[in-house]
C-alpha positions, -999 to 999 in steps of 0.1 A, spaced: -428 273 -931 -444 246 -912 -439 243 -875 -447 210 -849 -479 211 -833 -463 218 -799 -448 247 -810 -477 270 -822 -492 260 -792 -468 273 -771 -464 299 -790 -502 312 -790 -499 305 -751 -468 326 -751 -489 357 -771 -522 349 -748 -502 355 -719 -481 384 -723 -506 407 -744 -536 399 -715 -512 406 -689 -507 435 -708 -544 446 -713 -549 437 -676 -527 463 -665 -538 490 -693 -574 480 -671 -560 478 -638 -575 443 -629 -560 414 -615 -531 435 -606 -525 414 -573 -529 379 -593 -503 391 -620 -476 406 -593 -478 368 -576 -475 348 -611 -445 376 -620 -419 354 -609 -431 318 -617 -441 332 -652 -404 344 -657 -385 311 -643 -413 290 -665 -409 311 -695 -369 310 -690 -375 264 -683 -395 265 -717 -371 282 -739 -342 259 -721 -363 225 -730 -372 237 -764 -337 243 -776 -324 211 -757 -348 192 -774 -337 205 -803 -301 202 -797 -310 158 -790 -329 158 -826 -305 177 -848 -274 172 -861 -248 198 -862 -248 211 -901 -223 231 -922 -243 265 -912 -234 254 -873 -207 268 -851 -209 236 -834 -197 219 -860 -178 182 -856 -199 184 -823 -229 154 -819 -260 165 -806 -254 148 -771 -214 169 -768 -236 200 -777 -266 196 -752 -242 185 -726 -225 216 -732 -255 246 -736 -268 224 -701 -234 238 -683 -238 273 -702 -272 275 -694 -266 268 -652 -238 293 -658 -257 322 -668 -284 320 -642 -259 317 -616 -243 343 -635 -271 370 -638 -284 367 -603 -245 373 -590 -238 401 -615 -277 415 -600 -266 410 -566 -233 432 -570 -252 457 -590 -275 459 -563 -257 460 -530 -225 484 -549 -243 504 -579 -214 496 -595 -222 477 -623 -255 492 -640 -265 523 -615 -280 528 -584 -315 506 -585 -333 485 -560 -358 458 -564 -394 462 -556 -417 440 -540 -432 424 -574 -408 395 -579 -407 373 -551 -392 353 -535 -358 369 -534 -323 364 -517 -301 392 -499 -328 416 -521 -327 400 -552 -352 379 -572 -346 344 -573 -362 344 -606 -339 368 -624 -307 343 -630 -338 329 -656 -345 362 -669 -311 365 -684 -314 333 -696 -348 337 -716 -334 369 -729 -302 354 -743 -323 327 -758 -349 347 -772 -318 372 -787 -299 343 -801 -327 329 -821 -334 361 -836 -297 369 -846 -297 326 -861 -326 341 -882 -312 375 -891 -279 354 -904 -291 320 -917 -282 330 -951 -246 334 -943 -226 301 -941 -204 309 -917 -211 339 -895 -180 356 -877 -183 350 -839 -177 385 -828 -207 398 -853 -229 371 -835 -223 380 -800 -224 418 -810 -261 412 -827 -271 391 -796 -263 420 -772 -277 443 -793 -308 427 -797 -309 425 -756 -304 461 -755 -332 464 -775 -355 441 -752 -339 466 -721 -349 499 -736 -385 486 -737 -385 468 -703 -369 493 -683 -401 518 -682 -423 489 -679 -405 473 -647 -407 507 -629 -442 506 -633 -444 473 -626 -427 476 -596 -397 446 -607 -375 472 -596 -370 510 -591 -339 530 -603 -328 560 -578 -339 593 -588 -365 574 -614 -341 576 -643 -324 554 -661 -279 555 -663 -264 553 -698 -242 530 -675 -269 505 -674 -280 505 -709 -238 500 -719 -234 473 -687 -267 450 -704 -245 452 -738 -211 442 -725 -227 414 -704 -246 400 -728 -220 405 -754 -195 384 -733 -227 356 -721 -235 352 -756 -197 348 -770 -191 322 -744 -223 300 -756 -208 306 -792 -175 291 -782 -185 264 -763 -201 255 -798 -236 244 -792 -251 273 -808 -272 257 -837 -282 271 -867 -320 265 -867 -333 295 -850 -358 281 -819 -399 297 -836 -402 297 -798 -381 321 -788 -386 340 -815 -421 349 -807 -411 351 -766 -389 374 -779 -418 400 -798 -444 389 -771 -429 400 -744 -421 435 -764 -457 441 -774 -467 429 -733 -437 460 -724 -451 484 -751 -484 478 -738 -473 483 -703 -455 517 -713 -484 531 -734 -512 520 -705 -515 556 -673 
């Protein structure tokens, strides 16, 4: 399949970055130069995968494959622009609760890593649920572009679980990272079953609001297994 210029670009940039930042801490150099570009890398990674799909969404017309259907391409960016400012706002509020009550994924903190932060929690992580939900629902486009019209409820279900995924190979890596540090240095099922009802209920609501398209972002995709190879790396490294 042949892909835009722009897009393998930013998709070798995408695999240059993660898997060096990887190596670097497997090496333990330029530790202090990756903890300051933790945060920027996150909210650019999270801008990128935004543009890219609203690009997308101005140059394509909804098809038969689309749950957007009957939508034009400026109803549906319009739309995914409003979901989009949702879930950041969304992710760093449901953060800040889970931080300051435990309530909603365990008892964690954040560490010193990503900054800047408000009342203790990264500014950048509102993006971090957005990249995430991107880079899960261009994978689940993918896994169903041969079905016609895929059920909304199996959509949102493989979304979230393709975000659980991502969380079972991040959680490890941020600990050593320092993103943030869970109490007694272990993991709660809790948190693991909070990331899939979140992102089962994020995703649903983007598939309503019917802007979902069926062309599956190559972008995302790739941010998607980069940043799982950058995580594995991270896990595997002393």
């Amino acid at each position: 399949m042949h892909y835009p210029k722009q897009e393998t670009i930013a998709v070798v940039l995408i695999y240059i970055f993660m898997l060096a930042g990887g190596l670097w801490h497997a090496l333990d150099i330029l530790q202090a130069e990756m903890r300051l570009l933790a945060s920027p890398m996150i909210i650019g990674l999270g801008l990128l995968l935004f543009g890219d799909y609203l690009r997308n969404l101005h140059f394509e017309k909804t098809n038969s494959k689309a749950p957007g259907e009957g939508l034009n391409a400026k109803q549906a960016a319009r739309r995914f622009v409003v979901w989009s400012i949702l879930v950041v706002l969304f992710g760093f509020l449901i953060e800040l609760v889970g931080v300051k009550t435990g309530v909603v994924f365990g008892r964690y903190r954040y560490g010193g890593t990503l900054q800047p932060a408000l009342a203790e929690v990264p500014l950048a992580i509102g993006f971090a649920w957005l990249a995430m939900l991107l880079c899960s629902g261009a994978l689940t486009a993918r896994v169903l572009s041969h079905v016609k019209t895929p059920n909304l409820v199996l959509q949102a279900g493989l979304i979230a679980g393709f975000m659980l995924l991502f969380d079972f190979f991040m959680e490890p890596a941020a600990m050593k990272l320092n993103y943030w540090q869970w109490q007694d240095g272990t993991v709660p099922p809790r948190n693991y079953l909070a990331w899939f009802v979140t992102g089962y209920a994020l995703a649903f609501s983007g598939l309503r609001t019917q802007f979902w398209r069926a062309q599956p972002s190559i972008i995302s995709v790739h941010a998607y297994i980069a940043q799982l190879g950058y995580f594995s790396i991270v896990n595997l490294a002393k």
